[in-house]
C-alpha positions as CSV (number, residue, x, y, z in Angstrom):
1,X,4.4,-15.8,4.2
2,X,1.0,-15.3,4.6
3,X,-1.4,-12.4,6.5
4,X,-5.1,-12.1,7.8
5,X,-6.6,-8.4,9.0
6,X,-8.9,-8.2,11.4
7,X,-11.3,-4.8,12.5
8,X,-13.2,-2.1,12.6
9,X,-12.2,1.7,11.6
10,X,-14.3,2.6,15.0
11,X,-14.0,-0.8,16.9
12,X,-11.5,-1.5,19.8
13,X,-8.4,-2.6,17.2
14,X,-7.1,-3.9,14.4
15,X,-4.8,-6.9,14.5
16,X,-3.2,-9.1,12.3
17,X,-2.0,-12.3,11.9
18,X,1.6,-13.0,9.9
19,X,2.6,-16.3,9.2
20,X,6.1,-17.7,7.8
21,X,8.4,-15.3,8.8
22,X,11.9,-17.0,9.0
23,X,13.5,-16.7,12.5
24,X,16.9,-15.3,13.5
25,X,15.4,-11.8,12.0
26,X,16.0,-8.7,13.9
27,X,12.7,-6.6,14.3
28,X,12.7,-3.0,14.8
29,X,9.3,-1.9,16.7
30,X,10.2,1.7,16.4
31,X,10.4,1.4,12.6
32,X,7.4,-0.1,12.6
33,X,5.7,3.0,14.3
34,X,7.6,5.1,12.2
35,X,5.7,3.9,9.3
36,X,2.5,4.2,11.4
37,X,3.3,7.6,11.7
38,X,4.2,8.2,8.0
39,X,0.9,6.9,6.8
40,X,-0.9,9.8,9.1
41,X,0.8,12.7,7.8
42,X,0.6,14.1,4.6
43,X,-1.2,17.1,3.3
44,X,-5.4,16.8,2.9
45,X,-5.7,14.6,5.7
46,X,-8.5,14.7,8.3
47,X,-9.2,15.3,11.5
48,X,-9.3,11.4,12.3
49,X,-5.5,11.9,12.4
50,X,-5.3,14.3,15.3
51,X,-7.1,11.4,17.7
52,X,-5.4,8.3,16.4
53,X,-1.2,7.7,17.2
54,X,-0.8,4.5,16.1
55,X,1.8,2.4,17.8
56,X,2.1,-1.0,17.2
57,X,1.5,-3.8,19.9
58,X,3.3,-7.2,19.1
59,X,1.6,-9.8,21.2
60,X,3.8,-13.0,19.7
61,X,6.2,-14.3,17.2
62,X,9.3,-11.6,18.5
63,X,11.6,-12.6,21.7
64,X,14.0,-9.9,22.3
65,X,14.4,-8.1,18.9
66,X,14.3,-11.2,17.1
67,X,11.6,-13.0,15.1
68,X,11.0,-17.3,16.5
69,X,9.7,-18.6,13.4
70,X,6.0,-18.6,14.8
71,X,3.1,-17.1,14.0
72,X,3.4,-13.2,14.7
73,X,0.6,-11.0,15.8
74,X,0.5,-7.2,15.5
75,X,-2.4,-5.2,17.4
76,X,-3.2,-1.4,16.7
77,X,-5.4,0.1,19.3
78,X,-8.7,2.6,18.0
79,X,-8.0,5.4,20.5
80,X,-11.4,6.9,19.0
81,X,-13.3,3.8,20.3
82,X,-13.7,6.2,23.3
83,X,-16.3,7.9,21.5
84,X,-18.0,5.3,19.8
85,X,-18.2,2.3,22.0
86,X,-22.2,2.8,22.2
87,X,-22.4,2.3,18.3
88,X,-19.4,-0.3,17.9
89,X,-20.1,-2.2,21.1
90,X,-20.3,-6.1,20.7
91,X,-23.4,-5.8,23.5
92,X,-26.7,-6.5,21.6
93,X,-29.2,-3.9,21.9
94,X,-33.0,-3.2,21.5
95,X,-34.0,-3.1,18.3
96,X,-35.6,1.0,19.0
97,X,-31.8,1.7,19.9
98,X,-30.4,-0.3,16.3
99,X,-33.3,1.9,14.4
100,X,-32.4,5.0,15.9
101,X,-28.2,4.4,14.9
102,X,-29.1,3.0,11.4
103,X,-27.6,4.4,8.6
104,X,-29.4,3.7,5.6
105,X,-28.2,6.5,2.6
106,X,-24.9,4.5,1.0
107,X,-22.2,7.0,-0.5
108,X,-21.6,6.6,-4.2
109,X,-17.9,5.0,-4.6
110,X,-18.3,3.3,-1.5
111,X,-18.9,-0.4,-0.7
112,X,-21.9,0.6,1.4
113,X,-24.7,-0.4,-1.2
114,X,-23.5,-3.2,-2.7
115,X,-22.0,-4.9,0.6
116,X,-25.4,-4.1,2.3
117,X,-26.7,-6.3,-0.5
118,X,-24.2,-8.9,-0.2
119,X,-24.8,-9.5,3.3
120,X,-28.6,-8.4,3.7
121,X,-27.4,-5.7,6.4
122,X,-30.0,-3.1,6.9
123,X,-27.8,-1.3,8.5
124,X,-25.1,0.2,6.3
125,X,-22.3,0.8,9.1
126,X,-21.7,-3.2,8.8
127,X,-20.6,-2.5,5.6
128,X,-18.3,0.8,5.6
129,X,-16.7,0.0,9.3
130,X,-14.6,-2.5,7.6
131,X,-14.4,-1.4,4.0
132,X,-12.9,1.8,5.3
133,X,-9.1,2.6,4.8
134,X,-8.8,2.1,8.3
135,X,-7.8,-1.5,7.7
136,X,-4.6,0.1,5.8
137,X,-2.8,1.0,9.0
138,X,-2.5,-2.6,9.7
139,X,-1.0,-3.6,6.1
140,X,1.6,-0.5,7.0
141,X,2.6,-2.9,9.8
142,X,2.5,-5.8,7.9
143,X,4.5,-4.0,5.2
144,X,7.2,-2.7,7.9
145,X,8.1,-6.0,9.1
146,X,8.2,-7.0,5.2
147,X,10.5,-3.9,4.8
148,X,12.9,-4.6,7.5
149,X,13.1,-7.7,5.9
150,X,14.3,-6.3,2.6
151,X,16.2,-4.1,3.8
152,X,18.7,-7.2,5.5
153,X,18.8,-8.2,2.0
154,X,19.7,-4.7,0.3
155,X,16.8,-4.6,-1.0
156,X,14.6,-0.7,-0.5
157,X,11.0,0.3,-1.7
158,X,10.3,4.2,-1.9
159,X,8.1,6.2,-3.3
160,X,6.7,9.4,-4.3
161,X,3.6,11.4,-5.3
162,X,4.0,12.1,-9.2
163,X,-0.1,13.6,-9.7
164,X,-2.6,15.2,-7.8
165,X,-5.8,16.0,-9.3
166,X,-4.6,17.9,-12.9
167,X,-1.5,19.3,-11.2
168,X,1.2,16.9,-12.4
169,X,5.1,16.8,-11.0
170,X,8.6,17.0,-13.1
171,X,11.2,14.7,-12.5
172,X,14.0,12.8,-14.4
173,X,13.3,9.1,-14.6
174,X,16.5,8.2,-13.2
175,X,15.1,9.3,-9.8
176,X,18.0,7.7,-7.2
177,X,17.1,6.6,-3.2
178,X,18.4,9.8,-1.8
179,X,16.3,11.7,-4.5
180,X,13.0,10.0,-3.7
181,X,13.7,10.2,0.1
182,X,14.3,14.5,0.2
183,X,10.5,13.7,-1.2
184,X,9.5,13.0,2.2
185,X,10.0,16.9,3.7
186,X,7.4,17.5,1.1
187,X,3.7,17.8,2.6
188,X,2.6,16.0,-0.4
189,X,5.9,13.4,-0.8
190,X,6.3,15.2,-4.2
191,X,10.0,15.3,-5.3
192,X,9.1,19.0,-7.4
193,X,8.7,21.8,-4.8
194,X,6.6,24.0,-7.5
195,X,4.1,21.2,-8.0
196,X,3.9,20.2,-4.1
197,X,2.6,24.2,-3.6
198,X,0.3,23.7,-6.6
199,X,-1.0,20.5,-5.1
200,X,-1.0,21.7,-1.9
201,X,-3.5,24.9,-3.3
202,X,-5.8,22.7,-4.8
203,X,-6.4,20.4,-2.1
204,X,-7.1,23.4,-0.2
205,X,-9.6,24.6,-3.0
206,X,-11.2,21.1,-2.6
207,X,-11.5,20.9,0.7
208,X,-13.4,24.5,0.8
209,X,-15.7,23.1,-1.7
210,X,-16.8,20.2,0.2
211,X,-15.2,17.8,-3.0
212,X,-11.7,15.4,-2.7
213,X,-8.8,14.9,-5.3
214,X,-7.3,11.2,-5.9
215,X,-3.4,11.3,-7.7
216,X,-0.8,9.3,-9.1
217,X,2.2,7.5,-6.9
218,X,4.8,6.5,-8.2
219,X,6.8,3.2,-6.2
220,X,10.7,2.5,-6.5
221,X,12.1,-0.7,-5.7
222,X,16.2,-0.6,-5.2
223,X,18.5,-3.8,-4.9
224,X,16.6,-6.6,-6.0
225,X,18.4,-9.3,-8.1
226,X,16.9,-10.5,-11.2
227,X,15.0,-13.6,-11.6
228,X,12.0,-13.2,-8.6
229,X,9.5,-14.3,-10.0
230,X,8.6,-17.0,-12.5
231,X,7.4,-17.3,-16.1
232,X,6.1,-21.3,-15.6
233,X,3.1,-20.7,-13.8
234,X,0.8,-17.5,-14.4
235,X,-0.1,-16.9,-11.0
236,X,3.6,-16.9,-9.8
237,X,3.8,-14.1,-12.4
238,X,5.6,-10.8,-9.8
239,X,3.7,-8.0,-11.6
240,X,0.4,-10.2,-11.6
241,X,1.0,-10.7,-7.8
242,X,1.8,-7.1,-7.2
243,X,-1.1,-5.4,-9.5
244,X,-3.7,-7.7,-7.7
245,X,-2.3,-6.3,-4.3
246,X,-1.9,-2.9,-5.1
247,X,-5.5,-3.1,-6.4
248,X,-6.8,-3.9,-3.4
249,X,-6.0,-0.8,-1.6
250,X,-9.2,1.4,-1.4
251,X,-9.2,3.6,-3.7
252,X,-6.8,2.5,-6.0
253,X,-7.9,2.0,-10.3
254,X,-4.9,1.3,-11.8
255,X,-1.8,0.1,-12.0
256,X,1.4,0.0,-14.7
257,X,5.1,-0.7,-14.9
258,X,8.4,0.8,-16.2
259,X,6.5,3.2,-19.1
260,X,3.0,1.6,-18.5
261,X,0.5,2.7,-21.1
262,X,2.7,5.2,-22.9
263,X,4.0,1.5,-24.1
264,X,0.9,1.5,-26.3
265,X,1.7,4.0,-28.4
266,X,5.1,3.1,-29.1
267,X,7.0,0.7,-31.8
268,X,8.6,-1.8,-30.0
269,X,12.3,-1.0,-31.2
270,X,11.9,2.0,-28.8
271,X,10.5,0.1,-25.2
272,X,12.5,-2.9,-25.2
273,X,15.5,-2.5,-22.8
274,X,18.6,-3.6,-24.9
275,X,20.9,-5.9,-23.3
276,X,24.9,-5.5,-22.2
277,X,27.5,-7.1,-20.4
278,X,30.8,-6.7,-19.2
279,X,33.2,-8.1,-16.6
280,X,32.2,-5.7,-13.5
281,X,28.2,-6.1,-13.8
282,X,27.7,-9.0,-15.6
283,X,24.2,-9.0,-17.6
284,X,22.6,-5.1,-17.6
285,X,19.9,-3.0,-19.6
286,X,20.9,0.0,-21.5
287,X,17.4,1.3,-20.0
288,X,14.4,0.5,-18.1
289,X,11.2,1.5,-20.0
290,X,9.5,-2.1,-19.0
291,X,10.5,-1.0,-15.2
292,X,12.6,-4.1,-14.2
293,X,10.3,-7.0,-15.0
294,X,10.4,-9.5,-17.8
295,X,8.4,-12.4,-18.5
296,X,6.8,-12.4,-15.0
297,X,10.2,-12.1,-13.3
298,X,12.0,-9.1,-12.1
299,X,15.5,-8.3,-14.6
300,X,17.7,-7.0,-12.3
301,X,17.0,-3.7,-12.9
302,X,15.4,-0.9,-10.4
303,X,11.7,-1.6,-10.3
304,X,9.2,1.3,-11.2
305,X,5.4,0.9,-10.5
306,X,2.6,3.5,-10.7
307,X,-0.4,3.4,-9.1
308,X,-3.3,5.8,-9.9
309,X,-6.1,6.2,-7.0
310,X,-9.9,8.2,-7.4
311,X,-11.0,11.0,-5.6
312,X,-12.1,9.9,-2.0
313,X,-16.0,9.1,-2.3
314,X,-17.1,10.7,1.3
315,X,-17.8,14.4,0.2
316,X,-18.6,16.7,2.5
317,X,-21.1,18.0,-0.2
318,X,-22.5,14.4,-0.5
319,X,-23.7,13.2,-3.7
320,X,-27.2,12.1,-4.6
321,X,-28.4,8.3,-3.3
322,X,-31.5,6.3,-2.1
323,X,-32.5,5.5,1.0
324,X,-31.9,1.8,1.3
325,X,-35.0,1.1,4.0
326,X,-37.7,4.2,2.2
327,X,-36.3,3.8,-1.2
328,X,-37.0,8.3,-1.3
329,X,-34.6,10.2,-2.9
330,X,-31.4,11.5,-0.3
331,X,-28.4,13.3,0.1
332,X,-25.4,10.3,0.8
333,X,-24.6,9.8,4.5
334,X,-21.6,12.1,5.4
335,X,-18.8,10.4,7.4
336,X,-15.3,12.2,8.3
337,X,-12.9,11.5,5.6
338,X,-9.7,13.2,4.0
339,X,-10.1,15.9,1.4
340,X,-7.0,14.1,-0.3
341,X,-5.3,11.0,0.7
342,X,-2.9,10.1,-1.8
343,X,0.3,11.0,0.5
344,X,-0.6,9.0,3.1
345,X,-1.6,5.9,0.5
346,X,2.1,6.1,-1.0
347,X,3.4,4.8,2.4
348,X,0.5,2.3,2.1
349,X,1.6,1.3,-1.3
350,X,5.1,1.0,-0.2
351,X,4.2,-1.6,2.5
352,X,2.0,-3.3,0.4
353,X,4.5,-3.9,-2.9
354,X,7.1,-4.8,0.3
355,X,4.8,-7.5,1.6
356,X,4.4,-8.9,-1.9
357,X,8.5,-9.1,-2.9
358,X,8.7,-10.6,0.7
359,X,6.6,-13.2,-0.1
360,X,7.8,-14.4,-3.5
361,X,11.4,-14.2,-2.1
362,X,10.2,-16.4,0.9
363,X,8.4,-18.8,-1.6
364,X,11.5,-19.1,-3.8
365,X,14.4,-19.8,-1.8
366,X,14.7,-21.7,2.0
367,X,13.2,-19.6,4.4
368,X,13.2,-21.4,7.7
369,X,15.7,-18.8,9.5
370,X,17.1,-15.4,7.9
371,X,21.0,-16.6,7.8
372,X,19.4,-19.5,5.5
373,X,17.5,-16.8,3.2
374,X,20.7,-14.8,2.7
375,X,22.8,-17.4,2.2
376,X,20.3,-18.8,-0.9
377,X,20.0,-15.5,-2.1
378,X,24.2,-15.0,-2.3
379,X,24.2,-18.0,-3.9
380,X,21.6,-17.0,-6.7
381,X,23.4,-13.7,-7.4
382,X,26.7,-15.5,-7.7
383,X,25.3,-18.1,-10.3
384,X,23.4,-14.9,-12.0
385,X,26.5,-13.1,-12.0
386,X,28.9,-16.5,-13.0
387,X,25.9,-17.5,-15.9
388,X,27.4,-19.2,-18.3
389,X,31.0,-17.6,-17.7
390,X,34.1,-19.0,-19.3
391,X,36.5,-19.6,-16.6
């Protein structure tokens, strides 16, 4: 299964490309925009969100509810094109009228410097109207279909917001689906209703101070078996594949599994997960500090991954910078962003650690249409179950 995203944050749309998904699949468009809708919400968002609705256009690859096997591409429409067709128009203009929309002061945090001098732009919006998080809303699609996917193979991905700036949440680490989902009446997606009102006071304290929080998410993967994955090559390696996706969100600057870097400080007779057996459930762990991953491979146990994502770099009380074209001394240029974003980038998070398990499920076993891709992955849990059983 592969993807390609396409578009602007201000131009006409965003589409994607999805490649190698089996057919026979049943596909949900509502769930889809339900998603859309998830990644919008949250508390600390801007006022972007009030223009844009996303729902999804699929244009191929889905006949009556049910993927063909083709190529399938997803379109999401930029309702605030309206209002910026004169600066995102593919028209070419004079060069007094390209001077006069320039911008030329990149944001620190931002892509906007060094892109400009990747690409020799001299005019900075090249840079930022693709490097913004706009281009998430499209991976929330990819990630839906990926979900829907999963989810005919028992397989769920939650999450829920554990930090946001020094206000932290408390929670047992045996957090269950229906636990992690009650998260989602929270403005913040935070499972502790006295941290959500502390987070939810400081973002307002940030937001009146022109500054932005970033926060800690926490993702929870239900149902899969053990053994996705692989320890022969290094780049088939699951938590190599899903830190190198998860790092590509904006925003996001780290990532860790099961216990993460507490593992540092510990001796190892306390982090390893013992192993059991008996009759009903086969091969278990007595625990899950390594967060359901071995060797490259997933263990059968509930996956845990956190991800940790900076303060939004678009103040409204910009930082100091350099004009790119007069090298003087300037105030960053201010474009409208989120006071806090790290609700809405759990459900980004979410799709993208969805997409990933989708992928090295479909790489693993046959894959042509769905009945064959449950019927492999029966098969695998029975010999997991069976391994090396006397009869």
């Amino acid at each position: 299964m592969r993807f390609l995203t396409a578009g602007e944050s201000h131009g006409q749309a965003l589409t994607t490309i999805i490649e190698g998904m089996p057919a026979g699949m049943a596909i949900d468009v509502e769930a889809i925009n339900h998603e859309l809708w998830r990644r919008q919400q949250g508390y600390g968002r801007g006022n972007r969100m009030k223009i844009e609705s996303d729902r999804v256009n699929v244009l191929s690859g889905v006949r009556h509810g049910y993927t063909l096997g083709s190529p399938i591409t997803l379109q999401l429409l930029n309702k605030d094109y309206d209002n910026w067709q004169s600066v995102m128009g593919i028209e070419p203009i004079s060069d007094m009228e390209k001077k006069k929309r320039r911008v030329t002061k990149p944001r620190p945090g931002h892509a906007d410097l060094a892109g400009g001098m990747k690409y020799q732009h001299a005019d900075l919006r090249n840079v930022l109207e693709r490097s913004s998080a706009r281009e998430t809303a499209m991976r929330v699609a990819v990630g839906a279909i990926a979900k829907q996917f999963l989810s005919q193979l028992n397989i769920e991905v939650l999450s829920h917001v554990v930090a946001i700036g020094p206000v932290m949440a408390t929670y047992p680490k045996d957090l269950g689906v229906s636990d992690i989902k009650k998260a989602q009446m929270s403005p913040v997606f935070c499972v502790d209703e006295q941290a959500s009102n502390e987070m939810m006071h400081i973002i307002d304290e940030a937001k009146q101070a022109g500054d932005t929080l970033g926060g800690k998410i926490e993702i929870k993967v239900y149902g899969v078996p053990a053994g996705i994955g692989s320890y022969v090559h290094w780049d088939r390696k699951l938590e190599g594949q899903l830190a190198g996706a998860l790092m590509s969100i904006n925003a996001f600057k780290g990532v860790e599994f099961g216990d993460g870097f507490l593992l540092a400080h510990q001796p190892g007779s306390q982090v390893m997960d013992e192993i059991y057996w008996d009759e009903a459930n086969g091969f278990y762990r007595g625990s899950n500090h390594l967060g359901g991953f071995e060797g490259g491979m997933t263990n059968g146990m509930p996956l845990t991954i956190k991800t940790v994502m900076k303060p939004i770099p678009t103040l409204y009380r910009p930082l100091n910078s350099v004009d790119i074209e007069t090298k003087d001394a300037y105030k960053a240029t201010v474009e409208r962003s989120d006071a806090c974003a790290v609700p809405a980038a759990s459900v980004v998070a979410e799709g993208v650690v969805a997409t990933v398990l989708a992928q090295a499920i479909l790489s693993q076993y046959s894959n042509d249409t769905m009945a064959q891709v449950k019927k492999a992955m029966e098969e695998a849990n029975v010999r997991h179950h069976h391994y090396l059983k006397k009869e």
